[in-house]
N, C-alpha and C positions, 0 to 999 in steps of 0.2 A: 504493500500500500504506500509506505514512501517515498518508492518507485516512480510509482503511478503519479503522484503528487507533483515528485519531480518534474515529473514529463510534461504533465496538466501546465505547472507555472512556466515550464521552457516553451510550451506554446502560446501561451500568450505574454511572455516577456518578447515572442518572436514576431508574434500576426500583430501585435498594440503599443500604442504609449502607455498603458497601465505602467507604474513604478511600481514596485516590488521596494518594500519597506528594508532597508541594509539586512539585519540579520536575516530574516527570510532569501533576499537575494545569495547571501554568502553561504547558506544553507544549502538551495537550490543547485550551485557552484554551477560548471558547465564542462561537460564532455561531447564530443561528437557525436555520442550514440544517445544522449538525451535528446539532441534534434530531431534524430532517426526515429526513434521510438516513440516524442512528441508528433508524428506525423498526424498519429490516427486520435488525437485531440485537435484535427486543425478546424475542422467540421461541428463538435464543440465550442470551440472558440468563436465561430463564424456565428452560432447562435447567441452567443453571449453580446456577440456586436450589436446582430441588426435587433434583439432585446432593447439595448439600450436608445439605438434610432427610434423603435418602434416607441417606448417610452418619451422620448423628447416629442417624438410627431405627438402623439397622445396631449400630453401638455401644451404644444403647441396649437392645436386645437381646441382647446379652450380657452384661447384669447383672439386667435387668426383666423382669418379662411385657411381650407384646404391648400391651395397651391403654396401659400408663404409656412404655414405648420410642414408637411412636407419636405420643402428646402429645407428646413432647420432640422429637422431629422435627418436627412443627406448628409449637412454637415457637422452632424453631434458624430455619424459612423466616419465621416474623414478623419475627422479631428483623432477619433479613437485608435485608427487605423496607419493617421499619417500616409495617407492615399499608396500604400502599400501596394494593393491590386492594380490600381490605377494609371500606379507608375508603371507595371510588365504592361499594361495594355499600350501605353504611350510609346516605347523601345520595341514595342512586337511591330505594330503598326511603321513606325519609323523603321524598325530593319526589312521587314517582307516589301513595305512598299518600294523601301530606297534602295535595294540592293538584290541582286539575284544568286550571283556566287555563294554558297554557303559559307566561306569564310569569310564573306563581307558583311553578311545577313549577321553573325555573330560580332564581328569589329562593332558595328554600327549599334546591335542591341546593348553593347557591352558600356556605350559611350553614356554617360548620364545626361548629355543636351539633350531638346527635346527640340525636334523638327518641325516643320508645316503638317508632316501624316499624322505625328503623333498627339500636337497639338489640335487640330483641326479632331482626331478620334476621341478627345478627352471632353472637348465641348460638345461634340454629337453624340457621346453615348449617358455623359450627364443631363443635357437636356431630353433626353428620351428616359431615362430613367425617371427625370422629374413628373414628364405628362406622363409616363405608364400608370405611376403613382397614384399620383391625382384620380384619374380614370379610372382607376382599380376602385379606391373608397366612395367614386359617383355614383358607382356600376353598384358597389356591394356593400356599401357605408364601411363608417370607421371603423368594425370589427372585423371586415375580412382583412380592412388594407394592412392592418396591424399583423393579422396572422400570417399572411402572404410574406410582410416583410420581414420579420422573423426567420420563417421557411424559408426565403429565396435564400438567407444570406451562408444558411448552414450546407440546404444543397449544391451550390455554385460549389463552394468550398470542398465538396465529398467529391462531387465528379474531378472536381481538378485533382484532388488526393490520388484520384485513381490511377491516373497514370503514371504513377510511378511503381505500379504492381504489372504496366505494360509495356511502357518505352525506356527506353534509355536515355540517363545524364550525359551531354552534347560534350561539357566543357570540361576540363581537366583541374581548373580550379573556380570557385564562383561562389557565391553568396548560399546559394540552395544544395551545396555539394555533399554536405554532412546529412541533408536531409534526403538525398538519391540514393538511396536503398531499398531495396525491394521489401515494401511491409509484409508482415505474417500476416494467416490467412485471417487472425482472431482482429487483428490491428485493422484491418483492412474490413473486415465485418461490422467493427463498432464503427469504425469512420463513414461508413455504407449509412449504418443504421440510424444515424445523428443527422443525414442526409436528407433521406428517405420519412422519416416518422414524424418530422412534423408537416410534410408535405401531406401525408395520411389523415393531419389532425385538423386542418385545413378542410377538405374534404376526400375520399377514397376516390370518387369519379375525376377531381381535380390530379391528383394524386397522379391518378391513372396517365394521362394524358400529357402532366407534365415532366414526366421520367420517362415516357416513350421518345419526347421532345427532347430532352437531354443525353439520349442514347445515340440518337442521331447525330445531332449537337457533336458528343464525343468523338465517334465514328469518323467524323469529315474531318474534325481539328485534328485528329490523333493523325489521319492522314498526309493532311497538310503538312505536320510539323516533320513527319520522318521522309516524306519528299522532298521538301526543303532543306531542313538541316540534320538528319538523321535521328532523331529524338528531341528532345526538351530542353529547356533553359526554366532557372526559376521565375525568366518572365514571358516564359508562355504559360504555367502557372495562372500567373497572374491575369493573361487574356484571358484564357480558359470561363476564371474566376468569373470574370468582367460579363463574358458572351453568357456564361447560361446564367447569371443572375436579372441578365437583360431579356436573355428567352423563357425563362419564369413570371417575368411580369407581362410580358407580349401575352402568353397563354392567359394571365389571369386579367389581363384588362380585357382580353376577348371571351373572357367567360360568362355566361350567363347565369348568376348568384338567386337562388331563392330564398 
């Protein structure tokens, strides 16, 4: 169990700003194989965010309209996140667009500027993010958009998990390197399952439809990346992240809520 604990705070000392109070931090200490093992809390974590979003929006909503409570939920999950995700989707978009070579596709994601692709993808998938939003709580009021957001944030996070039980680590050293290890099947099951189960609690027919959607989703990316660059980087991760929490709310703003 102290194990487990460890692994719990090295994921989210790793996906957040959360600080970790000194003794607890020097408690926790850090090895490579706490990242590794942290993998199958990353999807836990991911619930623990958009909770906290879902909580501001909440709040927000009892002084605002919809559209401005919403942003401010967006940005309680940046803030917590330190646009974490955000950032792989800005470097993926910037290398795939701007480079075709595989070892230029990596120079270029490697680089921390942000380009025209990736710039220009940070403002079109946040503003889609924001009307999905919106749409989702006009369509099904405040208590689905609350559950939905919750849900998107843990399943984005489980599908991205997975492919590290599929593709292989690109780069020889990197940020995500400790964490490119092939989970157990138990690691890989709870990270599944933290996914998947509030997608359920949402609703079972939603459920249904939107993991069919994200199978695919997985299918064409997984593709993509070992045509491209032979496997993964921790900021296709990050797209990953980005694309099915963006295809979770598409499905749930085009749902019909009763």
């Amino acid at each position: 169990m102290a194990d487990e604990l460890r692994f719990f705070l090295t994921a989210l000392g790793y996906f957040t700003r959360v600080p970790l109070p000194s003794p607890l931090a020097r408690w926790v200490g850090y090895e490579p194989r706490y990242l590794n093992a942290a993998a199958r809390y990353f999807p836990f974590v991911g619930l623990l965010v958009g909770a906290v979003a879902a909580l501001a929006t909440w709040g927000a909503l009892q002084w605002w309209p919809p559209g401005v409570a919403v942003l401010l939920g967006m940005a309680a999950s940046l803030l917590l996140t330190g646009a974490f995700h955000e950032d792989g989707l800005a470097d993926c978009v910037d290398a795939f667009g701007g480079a075709w070579r595989r070892e230029d596709v990596l120079r270029i994601m490697h680089d921390s500027r942000i380009g025209a692709f990736g710039a220009i993808a940070l403002v079109v998938a946040l503003l889609l993010k924001w009307q999905l939003l919106v749409a989702i709580g006009a369509r099904g009021g405040p208590a689905e958009l609350l559950l939905v957001l919750v849900a998107a944030h843990g399943a984005s996070r489980a599908m991205a998990v997975s492919y590290l039980a599929t593709l292989d680590y690109v780069r020889d050293e990197g940020k995500a390197k400790p964490v490119a290890q092939r989970p157990g099947a138990a690691g890989l099951a709870f990270a599944l399952l933290c996914g998947a189960a509030p997608l359920v609690l949402v609703s079972p027919a939603f459920a249904g439809v939107a993991l069919a959607a994200l199978a695919i989703l997985r299918f064409l990316l997984g593709r993509y990346f070992v045509r491209r660059i032979g496997g993964y980087t921790g900021d296709c991760l990050g797209l990953a992240q980005q694309l099915a929490e963006l295809l979770i709310y598409l499905v749930a703003a085009a749902w019909t809520w009763s």
